[in-house]
VOBA-1610 file (N, C-alpha, C; in pm, whole numbers, padded with zeros to 5 digits, always signed):
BEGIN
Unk+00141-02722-01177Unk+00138-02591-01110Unk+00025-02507-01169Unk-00034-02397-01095Unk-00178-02358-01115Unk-00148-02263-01184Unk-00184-02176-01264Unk-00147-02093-01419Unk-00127-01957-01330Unk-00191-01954-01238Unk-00200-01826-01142Unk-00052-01814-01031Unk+00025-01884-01026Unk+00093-01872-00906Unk+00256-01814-00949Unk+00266-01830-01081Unk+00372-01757-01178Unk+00355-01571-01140Unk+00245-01553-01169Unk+00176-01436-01204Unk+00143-01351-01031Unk+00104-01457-00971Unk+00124-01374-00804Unk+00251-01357-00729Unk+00304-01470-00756Unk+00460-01450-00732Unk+00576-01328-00743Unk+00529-01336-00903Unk+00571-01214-00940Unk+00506-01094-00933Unk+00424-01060-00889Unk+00345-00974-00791Unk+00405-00911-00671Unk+00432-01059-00580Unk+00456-01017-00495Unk+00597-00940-00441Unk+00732-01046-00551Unk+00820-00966-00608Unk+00845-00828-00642Unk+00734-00798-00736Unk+00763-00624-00778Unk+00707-00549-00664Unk+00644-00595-00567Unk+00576-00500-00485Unk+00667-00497-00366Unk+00746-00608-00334Unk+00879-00575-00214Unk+00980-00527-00283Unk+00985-00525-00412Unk+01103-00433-00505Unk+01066-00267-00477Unk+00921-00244-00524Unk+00856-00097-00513Unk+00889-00042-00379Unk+00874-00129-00248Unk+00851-00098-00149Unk+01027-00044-00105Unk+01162-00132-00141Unk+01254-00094-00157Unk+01331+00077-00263Unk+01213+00060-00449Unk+01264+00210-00454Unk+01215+00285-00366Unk+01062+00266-00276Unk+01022+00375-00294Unk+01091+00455-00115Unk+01192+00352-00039Unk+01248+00367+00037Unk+01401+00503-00004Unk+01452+00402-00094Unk+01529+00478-00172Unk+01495+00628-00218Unk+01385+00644-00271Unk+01355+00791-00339Unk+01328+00855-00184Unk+01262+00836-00127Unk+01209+00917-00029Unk+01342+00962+00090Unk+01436+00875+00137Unk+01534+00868+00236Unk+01606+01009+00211Unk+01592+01090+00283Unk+01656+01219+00337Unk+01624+01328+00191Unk+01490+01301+00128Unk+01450+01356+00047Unk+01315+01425+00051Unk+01271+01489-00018Unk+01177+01622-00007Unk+01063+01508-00020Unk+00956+01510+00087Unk+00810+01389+00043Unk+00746+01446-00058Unk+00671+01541-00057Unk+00567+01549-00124Unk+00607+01570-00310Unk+00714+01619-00327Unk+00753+01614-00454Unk+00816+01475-00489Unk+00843+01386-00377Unk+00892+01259-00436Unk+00753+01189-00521Unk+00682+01183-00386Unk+00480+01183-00400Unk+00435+01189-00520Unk+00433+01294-00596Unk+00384+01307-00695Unk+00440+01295-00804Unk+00569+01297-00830Unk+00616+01250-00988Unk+00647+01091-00938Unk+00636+01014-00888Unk+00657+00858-00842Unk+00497+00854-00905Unk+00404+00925-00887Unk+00228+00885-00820Unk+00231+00930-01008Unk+00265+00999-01102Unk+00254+01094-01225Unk+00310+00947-01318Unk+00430+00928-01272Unk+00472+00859-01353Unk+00432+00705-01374Unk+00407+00659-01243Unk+00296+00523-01244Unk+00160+00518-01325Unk+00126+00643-01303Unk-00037+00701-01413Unk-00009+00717-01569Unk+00129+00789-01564Unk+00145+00783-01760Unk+00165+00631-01766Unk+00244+00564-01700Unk+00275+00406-01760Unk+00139+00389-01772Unk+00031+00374-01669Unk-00103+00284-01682Unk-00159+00351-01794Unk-00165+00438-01829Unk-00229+00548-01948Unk-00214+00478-02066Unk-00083+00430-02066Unk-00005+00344-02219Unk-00059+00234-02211Unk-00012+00205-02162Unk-00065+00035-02120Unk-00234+00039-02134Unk-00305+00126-02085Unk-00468+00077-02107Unk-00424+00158-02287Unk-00419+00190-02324Unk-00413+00248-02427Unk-00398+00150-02546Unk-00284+00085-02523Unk-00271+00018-02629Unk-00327-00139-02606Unk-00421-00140-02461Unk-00501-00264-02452Unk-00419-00375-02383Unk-00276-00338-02303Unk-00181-00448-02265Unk-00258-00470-02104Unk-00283-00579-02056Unk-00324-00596-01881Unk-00462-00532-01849Unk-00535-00448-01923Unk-00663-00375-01868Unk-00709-00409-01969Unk-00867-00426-01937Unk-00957-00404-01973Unk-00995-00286-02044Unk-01069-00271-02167Unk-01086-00132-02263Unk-01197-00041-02129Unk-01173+00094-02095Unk-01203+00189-02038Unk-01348+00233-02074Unk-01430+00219-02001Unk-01567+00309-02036Unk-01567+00454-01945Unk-01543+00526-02053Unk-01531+00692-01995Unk-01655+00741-01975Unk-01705+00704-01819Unk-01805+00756-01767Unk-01778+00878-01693Unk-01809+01021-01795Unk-01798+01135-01647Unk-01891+01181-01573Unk-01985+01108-01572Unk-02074+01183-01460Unk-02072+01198-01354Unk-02146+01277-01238Unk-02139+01316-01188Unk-02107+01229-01026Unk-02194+01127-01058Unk-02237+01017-00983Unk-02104+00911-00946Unk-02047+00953-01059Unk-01919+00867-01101Unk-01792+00933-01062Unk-01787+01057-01085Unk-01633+01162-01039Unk-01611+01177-00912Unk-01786+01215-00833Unk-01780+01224-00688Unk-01701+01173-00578Unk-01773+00995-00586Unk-01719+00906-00511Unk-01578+00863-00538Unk-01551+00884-00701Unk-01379+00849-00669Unk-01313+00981-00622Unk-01342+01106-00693Unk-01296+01173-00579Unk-01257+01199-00468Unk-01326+01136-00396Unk-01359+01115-00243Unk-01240+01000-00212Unk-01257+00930-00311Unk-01151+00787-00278Unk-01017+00857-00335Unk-00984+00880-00422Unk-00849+00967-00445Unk-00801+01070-00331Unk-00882+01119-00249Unk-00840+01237-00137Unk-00792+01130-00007Unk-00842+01036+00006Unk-00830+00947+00117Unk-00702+00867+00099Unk-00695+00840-00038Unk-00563+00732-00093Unk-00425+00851-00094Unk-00463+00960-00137Unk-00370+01043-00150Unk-00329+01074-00025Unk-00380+01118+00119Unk-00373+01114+00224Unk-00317+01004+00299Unk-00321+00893+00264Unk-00276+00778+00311Unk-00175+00738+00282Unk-00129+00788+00106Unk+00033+00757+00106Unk+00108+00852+00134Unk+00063+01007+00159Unk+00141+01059+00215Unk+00187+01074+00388Unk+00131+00981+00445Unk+00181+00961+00539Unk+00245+00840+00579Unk+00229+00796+00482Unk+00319+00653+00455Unk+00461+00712+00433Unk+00465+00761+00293Unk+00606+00865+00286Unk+00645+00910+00346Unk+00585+01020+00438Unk+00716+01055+00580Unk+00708+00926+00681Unk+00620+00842+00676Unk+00663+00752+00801Unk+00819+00710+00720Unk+00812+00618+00658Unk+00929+00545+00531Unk+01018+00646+00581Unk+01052+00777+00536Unk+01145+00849+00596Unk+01179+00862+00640Unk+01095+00873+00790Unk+01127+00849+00955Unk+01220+00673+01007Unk+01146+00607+00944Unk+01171+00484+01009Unk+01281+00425+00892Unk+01325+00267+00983Unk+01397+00204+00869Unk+01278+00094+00791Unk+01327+00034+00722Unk+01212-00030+00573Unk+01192-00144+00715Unk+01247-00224+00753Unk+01237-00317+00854Unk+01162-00333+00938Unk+01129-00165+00951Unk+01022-00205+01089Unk+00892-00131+00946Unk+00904-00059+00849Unk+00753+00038+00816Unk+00737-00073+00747Unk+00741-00122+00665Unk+00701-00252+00568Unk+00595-00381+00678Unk+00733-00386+00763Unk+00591-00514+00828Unk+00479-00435+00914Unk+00445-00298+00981Unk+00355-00229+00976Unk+00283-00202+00913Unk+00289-00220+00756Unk+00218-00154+00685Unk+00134-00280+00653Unk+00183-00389+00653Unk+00160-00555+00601Unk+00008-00578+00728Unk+00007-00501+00818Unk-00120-00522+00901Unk-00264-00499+00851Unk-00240-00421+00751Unk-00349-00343+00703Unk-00503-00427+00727Unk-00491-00572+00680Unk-00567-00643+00671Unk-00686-00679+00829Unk-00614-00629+00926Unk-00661-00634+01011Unk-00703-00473+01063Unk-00686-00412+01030Unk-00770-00290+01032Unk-00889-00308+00956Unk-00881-00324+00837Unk-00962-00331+00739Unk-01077-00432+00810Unk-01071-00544+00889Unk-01165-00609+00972Unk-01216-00536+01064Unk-01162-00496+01122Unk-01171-00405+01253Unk-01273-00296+01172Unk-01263-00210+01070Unk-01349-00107+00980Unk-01429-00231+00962Unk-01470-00330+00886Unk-01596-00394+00856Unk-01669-00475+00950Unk-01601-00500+01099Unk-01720-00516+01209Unk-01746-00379+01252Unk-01742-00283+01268Unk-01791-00116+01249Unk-01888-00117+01180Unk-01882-00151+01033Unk-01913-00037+00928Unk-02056-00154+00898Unk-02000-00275+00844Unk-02103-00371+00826Unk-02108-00520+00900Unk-02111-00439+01012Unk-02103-00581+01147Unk-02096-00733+01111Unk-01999-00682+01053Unk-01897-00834+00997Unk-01827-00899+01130Unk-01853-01018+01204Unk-01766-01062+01312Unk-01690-01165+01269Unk-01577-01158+01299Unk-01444-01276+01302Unk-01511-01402+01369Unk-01457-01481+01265Unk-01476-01615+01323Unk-01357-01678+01417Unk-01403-01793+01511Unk-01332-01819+01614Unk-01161-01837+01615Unk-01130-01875+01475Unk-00950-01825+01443Unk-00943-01730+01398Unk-01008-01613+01354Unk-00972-01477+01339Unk-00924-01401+01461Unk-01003-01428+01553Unk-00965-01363+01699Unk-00804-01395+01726Unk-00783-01523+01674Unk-00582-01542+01742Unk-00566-01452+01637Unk-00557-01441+01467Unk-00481-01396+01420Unk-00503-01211+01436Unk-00564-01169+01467Unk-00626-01058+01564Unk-00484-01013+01700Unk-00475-01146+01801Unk-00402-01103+01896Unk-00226-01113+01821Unk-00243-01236+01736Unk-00122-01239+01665Unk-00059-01122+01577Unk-00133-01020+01554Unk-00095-00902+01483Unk-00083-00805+01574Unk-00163-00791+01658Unk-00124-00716+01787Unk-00026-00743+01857Unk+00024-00850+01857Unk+00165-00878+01949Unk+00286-00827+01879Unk+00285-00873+01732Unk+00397-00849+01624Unk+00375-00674+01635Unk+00302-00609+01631Unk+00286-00442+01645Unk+00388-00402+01797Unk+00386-00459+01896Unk+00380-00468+02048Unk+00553-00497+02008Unk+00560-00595+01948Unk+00746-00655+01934Unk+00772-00531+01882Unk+00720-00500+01765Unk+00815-00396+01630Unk+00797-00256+01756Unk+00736-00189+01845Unk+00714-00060+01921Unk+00847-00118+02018Unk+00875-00263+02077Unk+01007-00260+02179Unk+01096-00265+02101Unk+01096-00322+01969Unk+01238-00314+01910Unk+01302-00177+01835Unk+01186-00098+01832Unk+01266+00024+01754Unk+01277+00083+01884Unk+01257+00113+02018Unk+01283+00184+02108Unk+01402+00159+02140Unk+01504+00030+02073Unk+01654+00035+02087Unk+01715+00087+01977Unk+01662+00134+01860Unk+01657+00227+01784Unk+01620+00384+01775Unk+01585+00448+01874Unk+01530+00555+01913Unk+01376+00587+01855Unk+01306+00458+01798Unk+01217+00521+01704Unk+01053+00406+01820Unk+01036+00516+01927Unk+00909+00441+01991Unk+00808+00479+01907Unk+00720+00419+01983Unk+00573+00424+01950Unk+00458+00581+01868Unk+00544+00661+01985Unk+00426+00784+01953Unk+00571+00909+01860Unk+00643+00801+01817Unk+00715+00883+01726Unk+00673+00963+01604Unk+00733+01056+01556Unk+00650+01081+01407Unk+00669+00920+01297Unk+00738+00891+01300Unk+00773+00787+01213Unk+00650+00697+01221Unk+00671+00657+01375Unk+00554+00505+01350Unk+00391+00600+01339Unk+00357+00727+01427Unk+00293+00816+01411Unk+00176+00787+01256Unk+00318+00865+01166Unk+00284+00861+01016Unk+00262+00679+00931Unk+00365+00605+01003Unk+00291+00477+00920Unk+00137+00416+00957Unk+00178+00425+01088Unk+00002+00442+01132Unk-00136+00457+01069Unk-00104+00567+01064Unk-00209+00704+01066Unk-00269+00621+00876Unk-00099+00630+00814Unk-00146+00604+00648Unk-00195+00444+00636Unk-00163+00332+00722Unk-00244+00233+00737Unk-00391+00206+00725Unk-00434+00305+00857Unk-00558+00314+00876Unk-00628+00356+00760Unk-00557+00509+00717Unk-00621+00539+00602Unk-00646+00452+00482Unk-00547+00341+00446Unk-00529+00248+00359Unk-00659+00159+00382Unk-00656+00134+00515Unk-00814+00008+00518Unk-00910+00077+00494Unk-00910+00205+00557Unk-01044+00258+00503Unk-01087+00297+00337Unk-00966+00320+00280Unk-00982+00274+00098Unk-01047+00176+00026Unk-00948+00068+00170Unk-01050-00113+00119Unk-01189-00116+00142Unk-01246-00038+00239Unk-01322-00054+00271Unk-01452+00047+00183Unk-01387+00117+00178Unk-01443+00227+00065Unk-01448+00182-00112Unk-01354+00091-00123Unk-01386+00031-00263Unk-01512-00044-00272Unk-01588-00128-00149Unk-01666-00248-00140Unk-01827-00143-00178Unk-01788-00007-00071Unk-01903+00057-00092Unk-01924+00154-00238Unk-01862+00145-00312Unk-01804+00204-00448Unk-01879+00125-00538Unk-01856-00074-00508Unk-01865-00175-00582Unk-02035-00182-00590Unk-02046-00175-00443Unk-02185-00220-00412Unk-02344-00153-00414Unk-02264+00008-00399Unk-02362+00104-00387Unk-02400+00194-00512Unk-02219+00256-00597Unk-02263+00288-00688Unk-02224+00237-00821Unk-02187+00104-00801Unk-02175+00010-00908Unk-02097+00104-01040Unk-01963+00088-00982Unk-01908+00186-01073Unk-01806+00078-01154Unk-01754-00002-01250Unk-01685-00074-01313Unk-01584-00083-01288Unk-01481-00133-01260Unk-01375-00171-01221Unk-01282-00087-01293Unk-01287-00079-01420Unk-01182-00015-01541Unk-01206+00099-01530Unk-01349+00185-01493Unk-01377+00264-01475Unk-01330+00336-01335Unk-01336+00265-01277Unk-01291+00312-01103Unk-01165+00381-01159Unk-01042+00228-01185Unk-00903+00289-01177Unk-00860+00362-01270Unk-00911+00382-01412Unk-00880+00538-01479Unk-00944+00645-01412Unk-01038+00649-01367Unk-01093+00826-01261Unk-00970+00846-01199Unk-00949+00682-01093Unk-00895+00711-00994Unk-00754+00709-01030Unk-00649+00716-01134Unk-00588+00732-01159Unk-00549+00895-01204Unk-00587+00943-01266Unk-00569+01063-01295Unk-00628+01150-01177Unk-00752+01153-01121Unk-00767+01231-00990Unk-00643+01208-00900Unk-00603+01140-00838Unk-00500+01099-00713Unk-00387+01178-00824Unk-00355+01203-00938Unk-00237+01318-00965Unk-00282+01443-00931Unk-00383+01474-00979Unk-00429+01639-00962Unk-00429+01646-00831Unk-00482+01577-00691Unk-00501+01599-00597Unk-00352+01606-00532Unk-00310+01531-00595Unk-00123+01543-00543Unk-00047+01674-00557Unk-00110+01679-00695Unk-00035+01791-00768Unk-00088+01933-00711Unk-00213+01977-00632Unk-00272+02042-00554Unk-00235+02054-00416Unk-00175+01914-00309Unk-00120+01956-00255Unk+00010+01994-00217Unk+00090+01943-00338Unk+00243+02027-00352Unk+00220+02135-00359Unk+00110+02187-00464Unk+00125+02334-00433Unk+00117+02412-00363Unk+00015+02382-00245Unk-00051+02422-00153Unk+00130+02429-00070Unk+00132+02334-00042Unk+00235+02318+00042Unk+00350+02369+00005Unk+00408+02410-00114Unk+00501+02500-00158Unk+00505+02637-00160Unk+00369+02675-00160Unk+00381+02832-00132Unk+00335+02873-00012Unk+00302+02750+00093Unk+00240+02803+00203Unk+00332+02771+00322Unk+00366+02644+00321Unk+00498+02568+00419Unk+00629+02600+00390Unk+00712+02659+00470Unk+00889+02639+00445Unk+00930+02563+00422Unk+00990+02484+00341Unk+01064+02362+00305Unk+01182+02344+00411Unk+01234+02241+00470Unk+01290+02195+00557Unk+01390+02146+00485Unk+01373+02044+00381Unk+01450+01914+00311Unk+01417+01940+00158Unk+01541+01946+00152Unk+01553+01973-00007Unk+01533+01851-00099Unk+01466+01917-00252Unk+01432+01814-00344Unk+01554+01714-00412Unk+01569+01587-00450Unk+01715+01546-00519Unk+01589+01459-00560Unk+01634+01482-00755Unk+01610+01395-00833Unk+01677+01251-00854Unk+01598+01142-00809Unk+01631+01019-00830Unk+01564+00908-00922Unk+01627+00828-01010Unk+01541+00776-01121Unk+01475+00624-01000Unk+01488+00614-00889Unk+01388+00522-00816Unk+01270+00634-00784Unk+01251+00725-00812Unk+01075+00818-00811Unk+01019+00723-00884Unk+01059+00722-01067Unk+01020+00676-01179Unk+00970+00557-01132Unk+01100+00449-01089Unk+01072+00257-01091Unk+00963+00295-00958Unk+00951+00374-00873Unk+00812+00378-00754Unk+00728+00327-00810Unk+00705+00464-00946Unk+00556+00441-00957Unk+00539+00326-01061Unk+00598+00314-01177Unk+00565+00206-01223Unk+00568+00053-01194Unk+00674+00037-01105Unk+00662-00076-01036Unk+00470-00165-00970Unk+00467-00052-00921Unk+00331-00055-00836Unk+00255-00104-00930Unk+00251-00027-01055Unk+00135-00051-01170Unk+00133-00191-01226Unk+00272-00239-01213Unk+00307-00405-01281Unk+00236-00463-01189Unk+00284-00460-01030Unk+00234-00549-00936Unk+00099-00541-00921Unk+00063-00445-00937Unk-00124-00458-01008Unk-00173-00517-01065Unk-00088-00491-01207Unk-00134-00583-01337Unk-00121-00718-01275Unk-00063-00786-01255Unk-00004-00933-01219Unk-00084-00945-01147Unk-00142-00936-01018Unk-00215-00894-00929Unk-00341-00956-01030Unk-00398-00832-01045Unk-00549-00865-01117Unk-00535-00974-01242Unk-00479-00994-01315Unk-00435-01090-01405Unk-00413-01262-01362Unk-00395-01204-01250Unk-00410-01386-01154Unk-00529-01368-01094Unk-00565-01290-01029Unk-00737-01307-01000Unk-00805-01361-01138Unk-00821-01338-01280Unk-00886-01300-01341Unk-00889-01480-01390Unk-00718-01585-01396Unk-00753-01694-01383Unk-00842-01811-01322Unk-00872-01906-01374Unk-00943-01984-01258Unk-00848-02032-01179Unk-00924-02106-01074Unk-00897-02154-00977Unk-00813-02048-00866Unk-00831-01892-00913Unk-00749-01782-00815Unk-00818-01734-00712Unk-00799-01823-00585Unk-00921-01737-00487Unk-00811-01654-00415Unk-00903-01517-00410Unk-00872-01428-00399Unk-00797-01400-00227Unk-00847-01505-00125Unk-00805-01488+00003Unk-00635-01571-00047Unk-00656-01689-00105Unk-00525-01721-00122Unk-00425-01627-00236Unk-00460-01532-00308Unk-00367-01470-00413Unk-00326-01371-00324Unk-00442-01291-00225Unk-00403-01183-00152Unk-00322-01208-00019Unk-00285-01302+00004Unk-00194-01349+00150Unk-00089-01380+00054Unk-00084-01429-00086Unk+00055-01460-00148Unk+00152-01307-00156Unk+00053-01221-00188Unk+00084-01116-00234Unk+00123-01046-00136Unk+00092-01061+00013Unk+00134-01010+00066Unk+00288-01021+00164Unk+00317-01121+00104Unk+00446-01255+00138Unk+00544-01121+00072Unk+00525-00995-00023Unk+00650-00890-00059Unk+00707-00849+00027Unk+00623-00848+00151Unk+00669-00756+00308Unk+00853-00842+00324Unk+00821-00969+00292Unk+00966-01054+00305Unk+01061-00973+00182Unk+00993-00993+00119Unk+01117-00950+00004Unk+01147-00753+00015Unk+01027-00663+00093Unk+01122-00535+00127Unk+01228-00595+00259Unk+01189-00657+00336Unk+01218-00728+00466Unk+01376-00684+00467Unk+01408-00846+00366Unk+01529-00857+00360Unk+01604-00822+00262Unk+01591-00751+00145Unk+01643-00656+00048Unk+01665-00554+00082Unk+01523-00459+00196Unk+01577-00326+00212Unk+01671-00336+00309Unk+01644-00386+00355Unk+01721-00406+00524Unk+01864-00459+00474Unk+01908-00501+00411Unk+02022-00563+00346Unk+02086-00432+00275Unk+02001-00375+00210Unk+02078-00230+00095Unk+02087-00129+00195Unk+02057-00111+00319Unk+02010-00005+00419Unk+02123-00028+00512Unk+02125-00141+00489Unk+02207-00175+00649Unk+02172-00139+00761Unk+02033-00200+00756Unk+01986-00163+00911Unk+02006-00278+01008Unk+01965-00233+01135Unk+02038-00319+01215Unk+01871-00408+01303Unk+01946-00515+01388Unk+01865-00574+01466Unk+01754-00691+01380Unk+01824-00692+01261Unk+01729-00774+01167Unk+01635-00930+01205Unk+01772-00960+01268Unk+01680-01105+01347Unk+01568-01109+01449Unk+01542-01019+01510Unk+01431-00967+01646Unk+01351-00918+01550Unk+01372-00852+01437Unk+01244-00792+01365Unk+01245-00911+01301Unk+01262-01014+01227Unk+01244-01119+01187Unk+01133-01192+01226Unk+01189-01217+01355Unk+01038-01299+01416Unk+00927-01206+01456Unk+00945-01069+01505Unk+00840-01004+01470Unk+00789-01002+01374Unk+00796-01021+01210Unk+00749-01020+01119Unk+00701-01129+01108Unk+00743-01246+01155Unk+00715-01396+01109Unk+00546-01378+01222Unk+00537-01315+01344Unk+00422-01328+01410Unk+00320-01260+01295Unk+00326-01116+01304Unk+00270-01109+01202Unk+00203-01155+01086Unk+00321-01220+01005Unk+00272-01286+00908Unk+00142-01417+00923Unk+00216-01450+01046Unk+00121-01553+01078Unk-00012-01555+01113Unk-00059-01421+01168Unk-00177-01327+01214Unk-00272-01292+01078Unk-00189-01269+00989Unk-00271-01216+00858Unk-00287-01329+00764Unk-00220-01437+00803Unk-00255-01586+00730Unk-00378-01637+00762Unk-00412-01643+00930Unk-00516-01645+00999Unk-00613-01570+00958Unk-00623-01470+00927Unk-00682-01359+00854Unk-00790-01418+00752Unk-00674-01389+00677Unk-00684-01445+00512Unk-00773-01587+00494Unk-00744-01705+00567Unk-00765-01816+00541Unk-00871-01863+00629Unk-00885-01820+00728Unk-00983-01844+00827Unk-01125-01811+00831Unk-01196-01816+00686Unk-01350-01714+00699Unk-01465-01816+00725
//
């Protein structure tokens, strides 16, 4: 067995676990304050952890100018993107926002024949219609759920999708243009994406009426640190040989099963088998994806 597949596995594990607290913290709870101590507390764990040298790489504290800008820019977009992830999650059940969110990969194509007229090769196009159909199933099956298409729910998972590819897509030009270090990226971009959080709670607390009241739950906490493990593991199997990255990142994305049938199981949501094979199209669309270059 390949030294890497321990290590993605369990990746992919903590990240359909995360995807389950972070169902939990958010469900009939205040977003934007879930947002930011989930987003606070994932950043102190990584803080320790690069600190005492466990999973990261030692930090080169570059502040210039050249350097704060562009993650800036990428922290306002990421921050924007999970907060509309969070009220979608709210809106919807984990069943249908999880395998929505699992599309990403095909946006993110869709942004790089745009951006850098990247074209799909001749099995990209099925796994293309194959993700579009699984989108097409999950819009008829929540409409026996009351939750269609131009709902706020699917609305907001949407919306934070898109925003999500355009992150991916925004890291490549980060990598390529202003050659900013990897260790370096995710400490900026770690501590910016709090302040920017922490800026718009405020904003939004003294300016918006609150609707839904705050309830402290210790799944905020396991949100954010969860995420940070499935990172570590994540990059830690890239970093082995023989880890190509199209095959670690389709493993990794195999968690959508494990929010699938965990959340949907702790939720008790209904119609699980019809979203099933909607998910299974899906999946099969972003395998195509992944494997097909």
């Amino acid at each position: 067995m390949a030294d890497w597949v321990l290590p993605i596995l369990g990746s992919a594990l903590t990240l359909g676990i995360y995807d389950v607290c972070k169902k939990h913290a958010v469900r009939e709870n205040s977003v934007m304050p879930v947002l930011f101590l989930a987003t606070l507390s994932g950043t102190v764990f990584f803080l320790i952890l690069t600190g005492i040298r466990i999973f990261f790489a030692p930090v080169s504290l570059d502040w210039s100018a050249k350097v704060l800008l562009p993650v800036f820019l990428k922290s306002v977009l990421v921050a924007a993107s999970w907060a509309f992830v969070y009220y979608g999650l709210r809106e919807l059940p984990v069943s249908i926002a999880a395998p929505l969110r699992s599309t990403a990969p095909l946006w993110s194509l869709i942004g790089a024949m745009l951006i850098f007229h990247e074209m799909p090769v001749r099995w990209q196009w099925l796994g293309i219609v194959l993700i579009f159909s699984g989108c097409l199933l999950f819009t008829l099956i929540g409409k026996k759920e009351n939750f269609s298409w131009h709902s706020r729910g699917f609305c907001c998972t949407m919306i934070g999708t898109l925003l999500g590819a355009a992150s991916a897509l925004s890291d490549k030009v980060l990598r390529a243009t202003h050659h900013i270090p990897p260790a370096t990226l995710q400490f900026h971009f770690s501590w910016m994406l709090v302040a920017v959080l922490g800026a718009a709670l405020l904003f939004k607390h003294f300016s918006v009426p609150v609707k839904t009241g705050f309830q402290w739950r210790w799944s905020i906490v396991f949100t954010g640190v969860l995420l940070i493990i499935a990172d570590a593991l994540y990059f830690y199997a890239l970093s082995l040989p023989d880890g190509q990255i199209s095959i670690l990142s389709l493993l990794r994305r195999s968690s959508v099963v494990v929010a699938f049938t965990v959340g949907g199981g702790i939720f008790r949501e209904k119609l699980l088998l019809p979203k099933g094979a909607a998910l299974i199209v899906i999946l099969a669309g972003t395998a195509i994806l992944s494997l097909c270059k």
